[in-house]
C-alpha positions in Angstrom: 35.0 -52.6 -3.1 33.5 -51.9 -6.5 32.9 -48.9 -7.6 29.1 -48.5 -7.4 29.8 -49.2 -3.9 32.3 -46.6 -3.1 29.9 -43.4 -5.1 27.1 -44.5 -2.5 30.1 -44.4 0.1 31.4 -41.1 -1.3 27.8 -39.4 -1.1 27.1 -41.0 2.4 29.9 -39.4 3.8 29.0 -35.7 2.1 25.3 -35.7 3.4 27.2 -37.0 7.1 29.7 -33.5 6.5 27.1 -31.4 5.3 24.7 -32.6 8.0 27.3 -31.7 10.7 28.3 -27.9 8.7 24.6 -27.6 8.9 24.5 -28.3 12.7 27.3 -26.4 13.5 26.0 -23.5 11.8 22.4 -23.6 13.7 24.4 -24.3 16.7 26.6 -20.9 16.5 23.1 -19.2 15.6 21.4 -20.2 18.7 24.1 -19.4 20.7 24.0 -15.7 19.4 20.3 -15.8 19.7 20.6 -16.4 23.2 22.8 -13.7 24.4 20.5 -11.4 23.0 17.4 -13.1 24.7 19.6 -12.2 28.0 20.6 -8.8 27.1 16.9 -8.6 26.6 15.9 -9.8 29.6 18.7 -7.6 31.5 17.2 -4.8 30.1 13.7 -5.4 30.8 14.5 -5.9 34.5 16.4 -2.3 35.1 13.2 -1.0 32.8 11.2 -2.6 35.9 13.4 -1.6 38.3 12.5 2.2 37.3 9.0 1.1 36.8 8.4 0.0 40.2 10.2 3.3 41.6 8.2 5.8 39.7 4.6 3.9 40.3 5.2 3.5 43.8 7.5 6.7 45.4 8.5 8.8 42.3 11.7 9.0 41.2 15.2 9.7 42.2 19.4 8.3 41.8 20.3 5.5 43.7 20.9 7.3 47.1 17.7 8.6 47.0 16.2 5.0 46.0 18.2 3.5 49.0 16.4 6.5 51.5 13.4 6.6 50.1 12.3 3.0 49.2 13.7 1.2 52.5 12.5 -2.3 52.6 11.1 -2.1 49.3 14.0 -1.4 47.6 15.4 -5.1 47.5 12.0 -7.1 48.7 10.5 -9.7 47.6 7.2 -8.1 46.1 9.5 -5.5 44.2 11.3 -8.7 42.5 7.9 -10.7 41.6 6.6 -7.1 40.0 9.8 -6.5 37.9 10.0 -10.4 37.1 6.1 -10.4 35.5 7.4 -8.3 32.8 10.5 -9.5 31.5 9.2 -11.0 28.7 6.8 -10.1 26.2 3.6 -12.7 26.0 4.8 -14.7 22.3 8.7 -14.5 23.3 9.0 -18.4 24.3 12.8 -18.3 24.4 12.9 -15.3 27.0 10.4 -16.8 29.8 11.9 -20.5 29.0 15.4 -18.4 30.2 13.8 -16.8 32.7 12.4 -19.7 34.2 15.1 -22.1 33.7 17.7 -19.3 35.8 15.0 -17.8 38.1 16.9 -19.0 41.5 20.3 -16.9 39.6 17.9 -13.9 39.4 16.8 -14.1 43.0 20.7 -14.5 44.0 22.0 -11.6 42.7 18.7 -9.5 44.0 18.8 -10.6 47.6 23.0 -11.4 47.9 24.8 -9.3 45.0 23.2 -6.4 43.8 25.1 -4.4 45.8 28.7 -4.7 44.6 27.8 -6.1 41.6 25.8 -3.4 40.1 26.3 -5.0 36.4 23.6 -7.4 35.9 24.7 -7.8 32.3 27.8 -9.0 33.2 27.0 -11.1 36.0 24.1 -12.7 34.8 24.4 -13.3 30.9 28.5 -13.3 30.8 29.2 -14.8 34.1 26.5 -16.9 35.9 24.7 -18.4 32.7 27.5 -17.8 30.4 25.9 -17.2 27.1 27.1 -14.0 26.4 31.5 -12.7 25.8 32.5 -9.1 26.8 32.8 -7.1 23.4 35.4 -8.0 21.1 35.9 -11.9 22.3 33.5 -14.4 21.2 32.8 -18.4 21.4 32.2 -20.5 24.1 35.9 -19.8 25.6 35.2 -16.1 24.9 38.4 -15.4 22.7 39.5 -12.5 21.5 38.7 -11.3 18.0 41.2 -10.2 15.7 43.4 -7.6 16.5 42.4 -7.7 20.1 39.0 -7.3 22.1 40.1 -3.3 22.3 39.8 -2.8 18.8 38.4 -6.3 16.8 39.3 -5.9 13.1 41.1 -2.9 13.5 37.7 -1.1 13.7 37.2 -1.9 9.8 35.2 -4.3 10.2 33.3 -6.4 12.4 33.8 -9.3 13.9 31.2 -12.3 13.9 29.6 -13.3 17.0 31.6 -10.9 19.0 30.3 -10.2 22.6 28.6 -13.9 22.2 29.6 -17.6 23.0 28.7 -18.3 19.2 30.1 -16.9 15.6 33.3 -17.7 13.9 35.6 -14.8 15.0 36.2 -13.6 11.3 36.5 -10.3 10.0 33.9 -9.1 8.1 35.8 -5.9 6.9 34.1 -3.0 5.2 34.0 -1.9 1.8 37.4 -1.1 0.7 39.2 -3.1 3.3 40.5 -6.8 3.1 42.9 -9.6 5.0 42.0 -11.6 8.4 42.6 -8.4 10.3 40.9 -5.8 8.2 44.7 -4.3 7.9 44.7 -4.2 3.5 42.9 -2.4 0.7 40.8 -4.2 -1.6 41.7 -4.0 -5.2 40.6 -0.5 -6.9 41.1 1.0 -3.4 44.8 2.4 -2.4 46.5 2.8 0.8 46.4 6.2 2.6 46.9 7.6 7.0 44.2 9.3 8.7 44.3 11.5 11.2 45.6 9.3 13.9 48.3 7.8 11.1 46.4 4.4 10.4 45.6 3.1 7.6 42.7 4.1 5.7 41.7 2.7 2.1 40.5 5.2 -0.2 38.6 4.3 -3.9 40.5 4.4 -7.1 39.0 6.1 -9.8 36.2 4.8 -12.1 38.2 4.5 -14.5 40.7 2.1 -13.2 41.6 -1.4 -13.4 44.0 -3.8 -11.8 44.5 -1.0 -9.1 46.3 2.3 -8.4 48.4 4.9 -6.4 46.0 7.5 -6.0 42.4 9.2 -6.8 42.9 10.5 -10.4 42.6 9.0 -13.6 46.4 9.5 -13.8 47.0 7.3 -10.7 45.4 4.0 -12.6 47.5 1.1 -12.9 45.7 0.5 -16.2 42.2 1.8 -18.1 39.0 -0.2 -17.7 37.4 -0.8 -20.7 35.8 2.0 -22.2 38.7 4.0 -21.1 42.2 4.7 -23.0 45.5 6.0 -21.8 46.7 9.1 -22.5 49.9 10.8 -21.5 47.9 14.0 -20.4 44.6 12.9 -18.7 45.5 9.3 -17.7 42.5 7.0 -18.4 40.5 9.0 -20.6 36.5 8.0 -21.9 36.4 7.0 -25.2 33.0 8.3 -26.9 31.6 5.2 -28.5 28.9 7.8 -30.2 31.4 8.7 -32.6 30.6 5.3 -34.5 27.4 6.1 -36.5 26.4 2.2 -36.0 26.0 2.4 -32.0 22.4 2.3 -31.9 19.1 1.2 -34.2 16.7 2.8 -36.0 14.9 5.3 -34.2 17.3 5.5 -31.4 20.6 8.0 -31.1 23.4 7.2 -29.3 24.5 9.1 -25.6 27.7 8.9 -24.5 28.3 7.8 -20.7 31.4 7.2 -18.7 33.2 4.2 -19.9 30.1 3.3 -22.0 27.0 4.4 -24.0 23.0 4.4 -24.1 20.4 4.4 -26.6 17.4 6.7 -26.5 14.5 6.7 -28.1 14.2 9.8 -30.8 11.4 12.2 -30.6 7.8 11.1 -31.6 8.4 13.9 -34.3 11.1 12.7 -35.8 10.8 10.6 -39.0 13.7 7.5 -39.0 16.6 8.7 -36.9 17.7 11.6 -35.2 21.0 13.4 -33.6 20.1 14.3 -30.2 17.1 14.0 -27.5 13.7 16.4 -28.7 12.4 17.6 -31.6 15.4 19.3 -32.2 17.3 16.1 -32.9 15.3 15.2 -35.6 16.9 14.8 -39.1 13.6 15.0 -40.9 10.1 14.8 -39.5 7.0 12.9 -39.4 3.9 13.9 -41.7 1.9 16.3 -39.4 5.0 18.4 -38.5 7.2 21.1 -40.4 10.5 21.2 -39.9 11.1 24.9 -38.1 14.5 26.2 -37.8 14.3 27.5 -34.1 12.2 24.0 -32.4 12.9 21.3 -35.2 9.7 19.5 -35.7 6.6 21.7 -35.1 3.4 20.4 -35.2 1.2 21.9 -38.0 -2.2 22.5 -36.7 -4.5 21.5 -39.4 -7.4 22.4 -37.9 -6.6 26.4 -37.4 -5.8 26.0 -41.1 -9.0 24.8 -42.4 -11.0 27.8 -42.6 -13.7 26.6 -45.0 -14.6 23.9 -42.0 -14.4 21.3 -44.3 -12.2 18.6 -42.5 -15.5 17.6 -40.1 -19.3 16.9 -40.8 -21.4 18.8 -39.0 -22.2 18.0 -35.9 -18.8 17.9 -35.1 -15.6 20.1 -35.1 -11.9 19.7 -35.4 -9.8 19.2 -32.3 -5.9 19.5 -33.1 -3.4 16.6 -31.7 0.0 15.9 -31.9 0.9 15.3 -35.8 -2.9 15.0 -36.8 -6.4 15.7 -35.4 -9.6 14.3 -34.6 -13.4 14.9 -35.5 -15.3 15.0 -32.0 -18.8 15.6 -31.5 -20.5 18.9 -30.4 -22.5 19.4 -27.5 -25.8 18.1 -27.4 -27.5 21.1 -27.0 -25.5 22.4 -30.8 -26.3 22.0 -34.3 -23.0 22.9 -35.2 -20.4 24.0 -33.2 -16.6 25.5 -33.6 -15.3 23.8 -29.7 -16.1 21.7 -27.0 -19.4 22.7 -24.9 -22.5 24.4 -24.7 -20.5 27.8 -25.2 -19.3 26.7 -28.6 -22.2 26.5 -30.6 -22.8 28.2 -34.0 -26.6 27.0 -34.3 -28.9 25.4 -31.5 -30.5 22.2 -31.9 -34.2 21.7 -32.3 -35.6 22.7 -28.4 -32.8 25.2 -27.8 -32.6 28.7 -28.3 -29.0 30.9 -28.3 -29.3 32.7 -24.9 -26.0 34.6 -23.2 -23.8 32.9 -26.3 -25.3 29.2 -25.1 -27.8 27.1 -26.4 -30.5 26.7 -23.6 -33.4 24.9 -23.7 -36.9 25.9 -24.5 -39.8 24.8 -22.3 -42.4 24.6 -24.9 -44.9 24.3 -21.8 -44.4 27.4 -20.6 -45.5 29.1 -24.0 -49.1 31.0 -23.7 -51.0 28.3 -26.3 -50.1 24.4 -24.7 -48.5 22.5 -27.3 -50.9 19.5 -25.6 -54.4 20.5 -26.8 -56.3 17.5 -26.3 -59.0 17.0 -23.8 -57.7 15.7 -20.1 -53.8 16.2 -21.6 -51.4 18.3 -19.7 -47.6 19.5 -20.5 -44.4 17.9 -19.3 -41.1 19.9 -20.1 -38.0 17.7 -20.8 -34.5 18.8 -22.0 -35.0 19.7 -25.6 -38.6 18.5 -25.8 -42.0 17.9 -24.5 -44.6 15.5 -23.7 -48.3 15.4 -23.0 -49.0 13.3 -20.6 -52.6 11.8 -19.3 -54.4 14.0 -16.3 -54.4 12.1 -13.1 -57.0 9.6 -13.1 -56.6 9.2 -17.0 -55.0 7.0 -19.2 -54.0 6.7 -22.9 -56.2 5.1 -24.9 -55.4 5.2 -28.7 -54.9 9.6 -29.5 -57.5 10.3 -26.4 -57.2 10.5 -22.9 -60.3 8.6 -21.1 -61.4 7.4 -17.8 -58.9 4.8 -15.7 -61.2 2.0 -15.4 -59.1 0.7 -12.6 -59.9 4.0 -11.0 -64.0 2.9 -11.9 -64.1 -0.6 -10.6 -62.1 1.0 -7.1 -64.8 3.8 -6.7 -67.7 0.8 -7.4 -65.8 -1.6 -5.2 -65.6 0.9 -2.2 -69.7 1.6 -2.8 -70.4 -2.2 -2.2 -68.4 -2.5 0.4 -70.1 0.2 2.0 -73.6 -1.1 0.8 -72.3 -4.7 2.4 -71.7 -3.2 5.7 -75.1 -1.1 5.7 -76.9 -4.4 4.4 -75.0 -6.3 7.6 -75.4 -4.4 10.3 -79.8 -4.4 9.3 -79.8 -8.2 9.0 -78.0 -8.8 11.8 -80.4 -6.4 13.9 -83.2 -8.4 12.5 -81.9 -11.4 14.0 -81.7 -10.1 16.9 -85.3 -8.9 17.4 -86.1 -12.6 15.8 -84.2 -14.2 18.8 -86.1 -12.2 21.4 -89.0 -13.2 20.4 -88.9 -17.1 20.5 -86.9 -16.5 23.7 -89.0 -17.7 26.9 -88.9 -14.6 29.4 -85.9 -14.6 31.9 -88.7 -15.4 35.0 -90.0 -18.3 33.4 -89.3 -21.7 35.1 -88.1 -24.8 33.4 -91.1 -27.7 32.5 -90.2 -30.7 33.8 -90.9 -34.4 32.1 -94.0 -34.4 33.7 -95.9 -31.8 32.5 -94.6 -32.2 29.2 -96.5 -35.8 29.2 -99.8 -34.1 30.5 -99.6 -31.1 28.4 -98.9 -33.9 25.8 -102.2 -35.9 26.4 -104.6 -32.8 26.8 -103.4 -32.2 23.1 
């Protein structure tokens, strides 16, 4: 067999293996899937079982159920009402179980429910057998380890327990290893609880390789970070000492076992010691250097006292390390803050009133400021207008006649003129028609007379 032939060989037989891991796998999963689609279903039915007592008689214990109920208690129609909601309308794997094992269901309602009172049991463990009792598992239902009583010597659990699927390992908890759950992990040592078993207790941070009890002293040896020390055991060595730990800008915080770099304050100018403006070595133009709060921000605009940092029109607002040049309100000339209550001098249309600039209505003022003929006054914020009278419109400086308004008031005089003009012709058309009318008595001529009438002409 050549070689080419036996890598094709080689990766045949890995997909076959892995195609069978991957079966075997899905297979254990169904297999837990389905005991819980029967504990599902078991508890669904005693959910309908108290259901169907309360809607129908009330409620009581089984004794009373037993009285009261009678026939009802293990008919027929009680069965079909419990049975209609086992499952929930999308669960397809519960009503393909209930209707593959409804005869099982109507076995133990009309022959065993009596002595065996466990439907669990009976019906997922026993009849259908997809389900283990707790702490066995697989199709043979074998015990997990360290017995069904305690699986894992209740450190852990084990997998598919209480189902005919899962492996039977230990998954132990955190701390705890070996098939039974029965050793410490490493960086945990070995302690007795209450009831003298074992119990796994951490090691300290600062260990490595393991130890023999909870204090620095107890480590077998120091993690990095750490160093020994006859007196505190593994000790935290503070990498901050170096002055190279972090870049520029940053300063250095010590952490157990380790270190961080922070950011200095936006005060600080190149590095700094420690967190805040404090920690600054030197600061940042904008700032002073203050022996009580490191670097202060120096507010140039309470020092400008000649006003000459901003044009007018605006005024100085202070930030951190510098300031800004915003605009005043538009009701100020000038202004010393932010708002109408900040002015020093009102705009043109405003008038200081109560320490604010407010506006003027310029047509409220005894002579109009709109003098023309047919103009009237409009107040706006600040200003005026003069608008056209109704019925007016703006021609050049002058306010004349709206010749739409014209041709309307001419249109609706011919139309009325039309309808006077109408309703006379049409009367005269009327009186016209009566008259060449033959009177109402008058009989027809025939052909006849027509001819003779015709020939006396």
């Amino acid at each position: 067999m050549s070689r080419r032939d036996c890598n094709l060989l080689l990766k045949i037989l890995f997909i076959v293996a892995l195609s069978l891991q991957i079966s075997i796998v899905r297979s254990k999963r169904d297999l837990k899937e389905q005991c819980k689609t029967c504990k599902d279903i078991v508890d669904a039915f005693y959910k309908g079982m108290e259901k169907t007592i309360k809607a129908n008689f009330g409620g009581g214990n089984t004794a009373w159920e037993e009285r009261a109920l009678g026939s009802y208690a293990k008919s027929e129609t009680r069965l079909v009402e419990i049975m209609e909601g086992l499952c929930e309308s999308s669960a397809s794997q519960c009503h393909s179980m209930v209707e593959e094992n409804e005869e099982t269901i109507e076995n133990w309602w009309f022959k065993h429910q009596t002595e065996e009172k466990d439907l669990k049991t009976w019906f997922c463990i026993n009849s259908i057998k997809v389900c283990c009792n707790n702490g066995t598992y697989g199709p043979e239902c074998k015990e997990c380890p360290s017995g069904k009583d305690k699986p894992c010597n209740g450190k852990g659990d084990c997998d598919g327990s209480g189902t005919r699927g899962g492996t039977g390992k230990c998954d132990c908890n955190s701390g705890y290893d070996g098939d039974e759950c029965d050793e410490c992990d490493d960086d945990y040592f070995e302690e007795k609880d209450e009831e003298n078993k074992l119990k796994c207790t951490a090691c300290h941070e600062s260990c490595s390789k393991g130890c023999n009890g909870s204090t620095p002293k107890d480590c077998t040896e120091c993690k990095t970070g750490w160093e020994k020390s006859e007196e505190d055991g593994c000790k935290d060595v503070d990498e901050c000492k170096d002055a190279d730990k972090c870049g520029e800008g940053e300063y250095c915080v010590n952490t157990p076992g380790s270190f961080d770099c922070e950011a200095c304050h936006e005060s600080c100018e190149g590095n700094c010691t420690s967190s805040g403006a404090k920690g600054c070595i030197a600061c940042k133009t904008g700032y002073n250097m203050t022996e009580d709060e490191g670097c202060k921000d120096y507010d140039e605009c309470a020092a400008d006292t000649s006003n000459s940092l901003c044009d007018s029109g605006t005024y100085c607002r202070n930030t951190p390390g510098s300031h800004q040049c915003a605009a005043c309100h538009h009701t100020c000339e000038s202004c010393i803050g932010e708002g109408d209550s900040s002015c020093t001098k009102c705009s043109d249309g405003y008038k200081m009133e109560d320490n604010k600039c407010k506006d003027i209505d310029e047509c409220a003022a005894e002579n109009s400021p709109c003098t023309k003929e047919n103009e009237v006054c409009e107040n706006s914020d600040g200003s005026f207008t003069c608008e056209c009278q109704d019925g007016y419109r703006r021609k050049g400086d002058k306010c004349v006649k709206d010749a739409d308004s014209n041709e309307n008031e001419e249109e609706e005089d011919e139309e009325e003129g039309d309808e006077e003009s109408g309703s006379s012709a049409s009367g005269e058309e009327e009186s016209e028609k009566d008259e060449a009318s033959p009177p109402e008595d008058a009989a027809p001529k025939n052909s006849e007379q027509e001819s003779h009438e015709h020939e006396e002409l």
